[in-house]
C-alpha positions as semicolon CSV with decimal commas, in nm:
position;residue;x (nm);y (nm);z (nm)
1;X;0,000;0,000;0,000
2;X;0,142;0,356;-0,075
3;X;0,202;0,608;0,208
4;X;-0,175;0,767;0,098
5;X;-0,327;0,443;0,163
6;X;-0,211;0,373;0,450
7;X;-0,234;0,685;0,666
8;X;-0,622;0,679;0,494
9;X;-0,650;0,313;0,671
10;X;-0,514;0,451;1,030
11;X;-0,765;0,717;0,968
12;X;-1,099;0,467;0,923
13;X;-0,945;0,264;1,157
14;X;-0,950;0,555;1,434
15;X;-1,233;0,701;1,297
16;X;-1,477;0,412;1,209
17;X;-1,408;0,143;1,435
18;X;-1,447;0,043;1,783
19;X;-1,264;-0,223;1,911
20;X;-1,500;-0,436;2,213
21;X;-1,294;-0,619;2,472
22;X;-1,462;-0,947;2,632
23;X;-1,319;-1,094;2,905
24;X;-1,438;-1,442;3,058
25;X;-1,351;-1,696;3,329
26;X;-1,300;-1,918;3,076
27;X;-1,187;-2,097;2,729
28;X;-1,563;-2,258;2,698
29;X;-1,726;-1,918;2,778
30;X;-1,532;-1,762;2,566
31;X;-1,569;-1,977;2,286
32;X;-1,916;-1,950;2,344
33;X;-1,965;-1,611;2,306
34;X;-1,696;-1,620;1,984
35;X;-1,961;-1,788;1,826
36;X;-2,295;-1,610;1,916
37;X;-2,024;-1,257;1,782
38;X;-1,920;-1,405;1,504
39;X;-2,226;-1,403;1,284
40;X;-2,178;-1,294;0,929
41;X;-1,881;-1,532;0,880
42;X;-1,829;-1,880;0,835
43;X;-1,923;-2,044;1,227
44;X;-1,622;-2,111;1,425
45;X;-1,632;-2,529;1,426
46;X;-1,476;-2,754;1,680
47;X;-1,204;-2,867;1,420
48;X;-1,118;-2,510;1,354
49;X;-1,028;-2,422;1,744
50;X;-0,878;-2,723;1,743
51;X;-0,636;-2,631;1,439
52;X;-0,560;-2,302;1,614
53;X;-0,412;-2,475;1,938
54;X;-0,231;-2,714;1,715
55;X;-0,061;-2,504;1,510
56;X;0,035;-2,252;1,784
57;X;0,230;-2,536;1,947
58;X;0,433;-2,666;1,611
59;X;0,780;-2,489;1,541
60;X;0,756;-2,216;1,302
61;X;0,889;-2,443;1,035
62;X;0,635;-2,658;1,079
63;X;0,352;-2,453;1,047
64;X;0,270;-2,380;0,710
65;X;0,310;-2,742;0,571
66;X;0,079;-2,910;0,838
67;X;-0,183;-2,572;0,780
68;X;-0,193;-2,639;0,432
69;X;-0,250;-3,028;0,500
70;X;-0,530;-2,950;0,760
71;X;-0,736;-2,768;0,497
72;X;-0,659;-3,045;0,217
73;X;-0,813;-3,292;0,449
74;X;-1,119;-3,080;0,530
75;X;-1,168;-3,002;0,155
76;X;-1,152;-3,371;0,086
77;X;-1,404;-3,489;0,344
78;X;-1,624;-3,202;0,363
79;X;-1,662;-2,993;0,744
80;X;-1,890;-3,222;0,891
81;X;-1,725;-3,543;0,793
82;X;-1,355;-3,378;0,943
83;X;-1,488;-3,295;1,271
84;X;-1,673;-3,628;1,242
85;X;-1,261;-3,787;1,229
86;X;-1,173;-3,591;1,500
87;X;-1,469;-3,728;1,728
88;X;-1,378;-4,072;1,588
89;X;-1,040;-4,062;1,721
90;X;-1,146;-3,896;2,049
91;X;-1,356;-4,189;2,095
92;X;-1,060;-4,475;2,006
93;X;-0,842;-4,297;2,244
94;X;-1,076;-4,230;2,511
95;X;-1,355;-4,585;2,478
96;X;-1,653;-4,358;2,577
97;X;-1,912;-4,072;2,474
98;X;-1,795;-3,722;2,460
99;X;-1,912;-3,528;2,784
100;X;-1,782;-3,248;2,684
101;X;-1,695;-3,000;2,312
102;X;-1,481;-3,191;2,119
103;X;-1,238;-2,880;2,121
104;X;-1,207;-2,921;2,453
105;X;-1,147;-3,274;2,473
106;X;-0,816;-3,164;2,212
107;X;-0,754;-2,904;2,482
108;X;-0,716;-3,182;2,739
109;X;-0,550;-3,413;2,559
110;X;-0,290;-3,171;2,413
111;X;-0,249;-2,935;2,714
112;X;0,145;-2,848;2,767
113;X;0,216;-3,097;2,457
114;X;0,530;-3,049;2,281
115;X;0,584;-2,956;1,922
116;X;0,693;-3,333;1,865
117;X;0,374;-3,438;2,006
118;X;0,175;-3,259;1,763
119;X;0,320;-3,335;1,501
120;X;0,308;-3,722;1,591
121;X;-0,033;-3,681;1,625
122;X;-0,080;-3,534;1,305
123;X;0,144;-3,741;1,079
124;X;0,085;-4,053;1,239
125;X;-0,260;-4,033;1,350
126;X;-0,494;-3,802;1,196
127;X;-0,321;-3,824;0,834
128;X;-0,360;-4,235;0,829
129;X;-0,725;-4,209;0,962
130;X;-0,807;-4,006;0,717
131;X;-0,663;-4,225;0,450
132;X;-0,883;-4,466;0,575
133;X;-1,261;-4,298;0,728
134;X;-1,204;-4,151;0,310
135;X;-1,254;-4,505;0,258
136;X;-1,529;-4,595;0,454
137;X;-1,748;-4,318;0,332
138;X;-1,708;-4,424;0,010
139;X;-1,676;-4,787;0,030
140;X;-1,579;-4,870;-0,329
141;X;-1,275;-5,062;-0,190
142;X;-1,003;-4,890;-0,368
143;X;-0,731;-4,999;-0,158
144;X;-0,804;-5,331;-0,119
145;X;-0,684;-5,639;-0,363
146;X;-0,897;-5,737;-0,589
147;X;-1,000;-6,013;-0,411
148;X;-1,103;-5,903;-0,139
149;X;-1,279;-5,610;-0,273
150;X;-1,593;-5,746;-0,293
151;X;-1,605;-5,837;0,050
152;X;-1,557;-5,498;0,185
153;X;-1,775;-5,325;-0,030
154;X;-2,046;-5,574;0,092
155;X;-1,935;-5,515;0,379
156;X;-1,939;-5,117;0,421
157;X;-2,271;-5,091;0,205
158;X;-2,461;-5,252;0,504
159;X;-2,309;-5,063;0,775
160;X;-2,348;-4,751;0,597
161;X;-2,726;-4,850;0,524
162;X;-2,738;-4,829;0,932
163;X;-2,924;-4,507;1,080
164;X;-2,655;-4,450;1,305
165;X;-2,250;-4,399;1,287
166;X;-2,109;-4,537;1,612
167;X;-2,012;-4,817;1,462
168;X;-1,776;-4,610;1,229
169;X;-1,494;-4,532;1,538
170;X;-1,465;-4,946;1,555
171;X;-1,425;-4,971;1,168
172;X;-1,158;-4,675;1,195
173;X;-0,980;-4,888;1,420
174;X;-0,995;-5,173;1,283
175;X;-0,843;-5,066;0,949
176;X;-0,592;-4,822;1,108
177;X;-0,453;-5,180;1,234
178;X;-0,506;-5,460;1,000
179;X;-0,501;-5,262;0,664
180;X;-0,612;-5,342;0,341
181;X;-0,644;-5,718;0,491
182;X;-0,860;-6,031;0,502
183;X;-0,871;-5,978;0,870
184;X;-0,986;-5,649;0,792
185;X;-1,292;-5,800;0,573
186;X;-1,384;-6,038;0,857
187;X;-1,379;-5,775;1,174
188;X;-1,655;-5,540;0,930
189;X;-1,863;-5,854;0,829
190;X;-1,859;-5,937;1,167
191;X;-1,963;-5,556;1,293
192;X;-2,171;-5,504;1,005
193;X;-2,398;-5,818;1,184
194;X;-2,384;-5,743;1,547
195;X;-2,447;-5,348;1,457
196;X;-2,763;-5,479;1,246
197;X;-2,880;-5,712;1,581
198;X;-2,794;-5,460;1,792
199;X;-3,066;-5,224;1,547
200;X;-3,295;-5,526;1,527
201;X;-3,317;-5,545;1,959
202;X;-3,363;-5,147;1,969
203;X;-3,043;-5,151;2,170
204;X;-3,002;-4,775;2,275
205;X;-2,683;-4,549;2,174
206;X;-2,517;-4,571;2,529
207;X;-2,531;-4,969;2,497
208;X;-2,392;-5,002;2,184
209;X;-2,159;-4,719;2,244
210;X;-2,009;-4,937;2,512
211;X;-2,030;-5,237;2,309
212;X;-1,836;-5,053;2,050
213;X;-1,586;-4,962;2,331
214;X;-1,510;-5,318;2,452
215;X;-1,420;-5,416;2,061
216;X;-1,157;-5,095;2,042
217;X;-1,015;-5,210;2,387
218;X;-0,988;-5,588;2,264
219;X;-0,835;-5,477;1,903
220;X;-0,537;-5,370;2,105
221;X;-0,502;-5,712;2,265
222;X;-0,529;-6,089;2,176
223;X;-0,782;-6,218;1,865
224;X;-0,978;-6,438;2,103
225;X;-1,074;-6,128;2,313
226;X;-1,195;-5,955;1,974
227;X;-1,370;-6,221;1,861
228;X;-1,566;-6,239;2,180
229;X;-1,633;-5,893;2,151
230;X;-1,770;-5,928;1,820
231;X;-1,990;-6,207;1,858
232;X;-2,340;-6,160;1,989
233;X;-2,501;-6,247;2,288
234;X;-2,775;-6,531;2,302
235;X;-3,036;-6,244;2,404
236;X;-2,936;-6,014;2,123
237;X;-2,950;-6,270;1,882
238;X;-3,297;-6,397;1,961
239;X;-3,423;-5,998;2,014
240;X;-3,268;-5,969;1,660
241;X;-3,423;-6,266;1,494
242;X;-3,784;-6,215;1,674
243;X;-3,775;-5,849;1,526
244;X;-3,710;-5,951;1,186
245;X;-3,865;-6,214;1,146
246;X;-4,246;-6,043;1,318
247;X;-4,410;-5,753;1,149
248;X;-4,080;-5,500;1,070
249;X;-4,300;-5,208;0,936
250;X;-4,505;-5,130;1,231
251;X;-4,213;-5,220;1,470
252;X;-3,942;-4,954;1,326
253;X;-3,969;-4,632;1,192
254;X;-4,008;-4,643;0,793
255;X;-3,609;-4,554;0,753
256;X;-3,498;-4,842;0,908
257;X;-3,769;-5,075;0,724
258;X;-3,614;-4,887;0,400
259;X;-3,254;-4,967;0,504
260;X;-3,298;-5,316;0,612
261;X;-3,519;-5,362;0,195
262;X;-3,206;-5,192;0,062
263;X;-2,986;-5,423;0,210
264;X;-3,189;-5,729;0,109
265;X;-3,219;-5,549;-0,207
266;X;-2,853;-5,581;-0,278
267;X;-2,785;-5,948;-0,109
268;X;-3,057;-6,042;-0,385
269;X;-2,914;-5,819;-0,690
270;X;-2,662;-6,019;-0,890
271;X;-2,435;-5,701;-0,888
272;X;-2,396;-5,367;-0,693
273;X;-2,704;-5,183;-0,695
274;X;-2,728;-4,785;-0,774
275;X;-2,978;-4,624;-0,651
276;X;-3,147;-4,340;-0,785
277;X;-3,480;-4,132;-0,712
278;X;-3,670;-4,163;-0,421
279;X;-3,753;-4,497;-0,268
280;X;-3,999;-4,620;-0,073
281;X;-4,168;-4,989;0,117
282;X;-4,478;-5,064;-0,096
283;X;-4,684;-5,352;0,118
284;X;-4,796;-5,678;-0,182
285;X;-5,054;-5,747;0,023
286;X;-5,209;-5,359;0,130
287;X;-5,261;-5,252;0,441
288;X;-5,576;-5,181;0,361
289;X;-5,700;-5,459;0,089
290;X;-6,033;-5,369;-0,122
291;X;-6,344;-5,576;-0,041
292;X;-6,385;-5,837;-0,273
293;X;-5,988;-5,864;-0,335
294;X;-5,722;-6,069;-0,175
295;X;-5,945;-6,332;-0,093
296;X;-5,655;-6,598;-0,049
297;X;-5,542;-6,428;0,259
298;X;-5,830;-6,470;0,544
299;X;-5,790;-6,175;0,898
300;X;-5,582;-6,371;1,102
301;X;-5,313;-6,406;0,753
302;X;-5,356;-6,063;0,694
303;X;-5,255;-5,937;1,063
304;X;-5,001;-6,200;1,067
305;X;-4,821;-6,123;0,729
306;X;-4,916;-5,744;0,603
307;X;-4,601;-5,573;0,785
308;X;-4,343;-5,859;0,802
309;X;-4,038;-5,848;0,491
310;X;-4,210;-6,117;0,297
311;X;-4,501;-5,908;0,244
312;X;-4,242;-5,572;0,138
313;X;-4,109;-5,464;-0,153
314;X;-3,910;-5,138;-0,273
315;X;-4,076;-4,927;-0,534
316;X;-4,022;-4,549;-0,614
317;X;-4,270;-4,305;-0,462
318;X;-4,446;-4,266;-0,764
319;X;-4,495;-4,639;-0,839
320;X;-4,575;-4,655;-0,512
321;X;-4,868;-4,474;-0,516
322;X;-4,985;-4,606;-0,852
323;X;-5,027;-4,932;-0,698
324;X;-5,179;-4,857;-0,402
325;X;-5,473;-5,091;-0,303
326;X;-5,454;-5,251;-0,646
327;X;-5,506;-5,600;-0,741
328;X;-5,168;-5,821;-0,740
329;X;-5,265;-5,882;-1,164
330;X;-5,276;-5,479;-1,159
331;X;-4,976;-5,447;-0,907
332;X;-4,742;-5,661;-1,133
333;X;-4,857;-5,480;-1,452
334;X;-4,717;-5,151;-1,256
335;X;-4,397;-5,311;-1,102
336;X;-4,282;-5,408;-1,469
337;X;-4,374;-5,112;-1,666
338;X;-4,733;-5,217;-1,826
339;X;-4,932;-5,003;-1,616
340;X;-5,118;-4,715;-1,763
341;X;-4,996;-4,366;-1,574
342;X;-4,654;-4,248;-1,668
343;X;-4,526;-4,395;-1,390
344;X;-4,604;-4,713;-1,393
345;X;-4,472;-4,772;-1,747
346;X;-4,132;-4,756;-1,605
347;X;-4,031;-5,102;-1,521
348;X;-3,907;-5,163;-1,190
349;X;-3,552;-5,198;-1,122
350;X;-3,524;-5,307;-0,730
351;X;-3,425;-5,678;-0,722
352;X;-3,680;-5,698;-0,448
353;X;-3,947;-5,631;-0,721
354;X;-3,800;-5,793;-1,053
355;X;-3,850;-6,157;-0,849
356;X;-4,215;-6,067;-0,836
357;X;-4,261;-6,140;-1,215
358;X;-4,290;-6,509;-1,213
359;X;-4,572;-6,537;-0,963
360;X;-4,905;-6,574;-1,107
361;X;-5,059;-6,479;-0,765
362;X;-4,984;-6,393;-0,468
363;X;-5,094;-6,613;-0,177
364;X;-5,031;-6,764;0,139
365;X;-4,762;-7,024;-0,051
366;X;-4,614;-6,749;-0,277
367;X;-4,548;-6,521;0,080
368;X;-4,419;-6,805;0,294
369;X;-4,158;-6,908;0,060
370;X;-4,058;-6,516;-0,009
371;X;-4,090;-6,462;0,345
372;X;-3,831;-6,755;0,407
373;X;-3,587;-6,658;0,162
374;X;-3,540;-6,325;0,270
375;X;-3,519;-6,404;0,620
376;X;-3,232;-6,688;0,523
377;X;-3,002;-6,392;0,301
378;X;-3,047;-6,157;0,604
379;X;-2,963;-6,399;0,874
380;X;-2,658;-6,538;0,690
381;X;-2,534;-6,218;0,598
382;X;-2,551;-6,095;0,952
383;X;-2,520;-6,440;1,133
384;X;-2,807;-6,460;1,306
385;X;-2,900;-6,778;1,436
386;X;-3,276;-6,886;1,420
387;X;-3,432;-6,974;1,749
388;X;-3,779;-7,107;1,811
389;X;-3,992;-6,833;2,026
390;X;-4,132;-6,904;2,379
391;X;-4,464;-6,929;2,522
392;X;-4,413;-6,569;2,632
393;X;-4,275;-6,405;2,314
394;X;-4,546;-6,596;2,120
395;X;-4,856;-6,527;2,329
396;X;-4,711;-6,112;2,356
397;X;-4,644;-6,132;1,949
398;X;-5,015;-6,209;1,951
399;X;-5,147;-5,971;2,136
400;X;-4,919;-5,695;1,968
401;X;-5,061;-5,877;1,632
402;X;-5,397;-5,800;1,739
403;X;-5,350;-5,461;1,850
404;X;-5,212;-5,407;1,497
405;X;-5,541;-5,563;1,329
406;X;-5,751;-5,357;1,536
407;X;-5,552;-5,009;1,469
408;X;-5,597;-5,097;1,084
409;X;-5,963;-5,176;1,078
């Protein structure tokens, strides 16, 4: 700037501008109010404080290379998906849920650190685990041989299908050790299945958070401890295999229907699916059948079948509600693109669907063998065991089937 410019800066400066001092008891509070100030910028985010303290203990040599590295890996995963890293690794290192900000769990951690310490940290730690949660996220399997790619994009497509992510600090742990691996393939099959039970048995976050915990603890020890840790219990297995196998629509929330059909979707596809528009869980047999129609199923089949995963198929929103209450001749005619709307003369393209064609009507037999064949690919892929259900669980499944029937009508 030229001597003009300057002294005409000084002069807005002096003239224009007030400078505010806060003063708090402390880092949170401050922090705090940083953010409720700072309201025409970009927010202040956890990962962003934490990249402040970090660089301001690295030498000065130091500083630009790992500043410019920091804002590669943020570029590459996106803000959200960073600080999500940074959580992840909090949670390896410290086996529980975050009490606290995640900036000042770093604080803690990091507190009187030396500049060797932070950049360990950094080259060491974050820069391989974001190698690898880059690969999780995307789960094409890029890294891994080509035999064993398959396995772990299997693998990661049904974990990601979950509705939660506390599985993901496990998975980050598990690769950060065993690599692009067979080993590797095995401990995500393995959490891929008790993740699903534990989503089958409504286990809630802080039980599976702990669950989680005990595998990170065991990875660092002996293979007989982790595959303890990964193997289910007796009671999660039969809550897992009760919920699946009873009426899945009106027991979960239509998400989690939609991600358990997805999943099914693809064990039944002879390739990788892609999936594109909106989807949605279209019931064979409706809800809600038209007098006169559906006459193979009596109540008691009806109650017993409409919501369970035989009885479910994935259709987009549009087919969806083209074959509403419709005959199954006048369903199929709209799965496979012979229907009469614009809509339905789109042919179907959910696996789920296409093994629909061959029926020439849906009944009692035509359900009970779907229903068993969908149960089988789910229970293998996430090894669950069948088990016969009690007096108890049968006699409250009835009454729960009943209350169903009666909510309908």
């Amino acid at each position: 700037m030229s001597d003009a410019e300057r002294q005409s800066l000084v002069k807005f400066l002096l003239r224009r501008c007030v400078l505010v001092v806060v003063s708090t008891e402390s880092r949170a509070a401050a922090l705090r109010i940083f953010r409720v100030l700072n309201d025409r910028g970009l927010d202040l985010s956890n990962a962003d404080v934490i990249k402040a303290d970090m660089l301001s203990k690295l030498a000065p040599a130091e500083i630009a290379h790992q500043a410019a590295r920091w804002r590669e890996f943020e570029a590459d995963l996106g803000r959200e998906e960073f600080e999500g890293l940074l959580e992840n690794l909090r949670f390896i290192r410290e086996e529980t849920k975050n009490r606290r900000s995640l900036s000042e769990a770093y604080e803690e951690r990091f507190k009187g650190a030396s500049s060797a310490e932070v950049k360990k940290f950094l080259d060491d730690e974050l820069a391989p685990a974001k190698r690898w949660i880059a690969e999780i996220l995307d789960g094409d399997g890029e890294d891994f041989p080509d035999d064993l790619r398959r396995g772990c994009m299997e693998a990661l497509s049904g974990l990601r299908l979950l509705p939660n992510r506390d599985w993901m600090p496990v998975a980050l742990a598990a690769a950060t050790k065993f690599g692009s691996s067979e080993k590797l393939i095995f401990v995500l099959k393995k959490l891929e299945g008790l993740a699903w039970m534990m989503q089958l048995a409504r286990r809630y976050d802080t039980q599976r958070l702990n669950r989680y915990a005990e595998i990170i603890r065991a990875l660092r020890g002996l293979d007989a401890a982790l595959d303890a840790c990964l193997t289910p219990t007796a009671e999660e297995n039969e809550d897992a295999w009760l919920a699946l196998s009873g009426p899945i629509y009106s027991r979960f929330p239509v998400r989690v229907v939609r991600a358990i059909l997805e999943r099914l979707d693809r064990l039944l596809a002879e390739q990788p699916v892609v999936w594109d528009g909106q989807k949605t869980v279209e019931h064979i047999l409706p809800q809600n059948p038209e007098k006169g129609e559906w006459i193979e199923f009596d109540k008691a089949h009806r109650s017993a079948v409409t919501d369970t995963i035989g009885n479910l198929v994935l259709l987009t929103s549009r087919k969806n509600s083209s074959a509403s209450n419709a005959s199954f001749t006048e369903k199929k005619k709209i799965y496979f693109g012979q229907g009469s709307t614009a809509a339905s003369k789109k042919r179907a393209t959910y696996a789920s669907a296409q093994e629909l064609i061959g029926l020439p009507r849906w009944d009692v037999e035509a359900y009970e063998q779907r229903q068993k064949r969908h149960l089988s690919l789910l229970a293998e892929q996430w090894g669950i065991k069948q088990v016969p259900m009690s007096p108890a669980r049968a006699a409250a499944r009835d009454v729960v089937a009943e209350l169903i029937a009666s909510r309908q009508a």
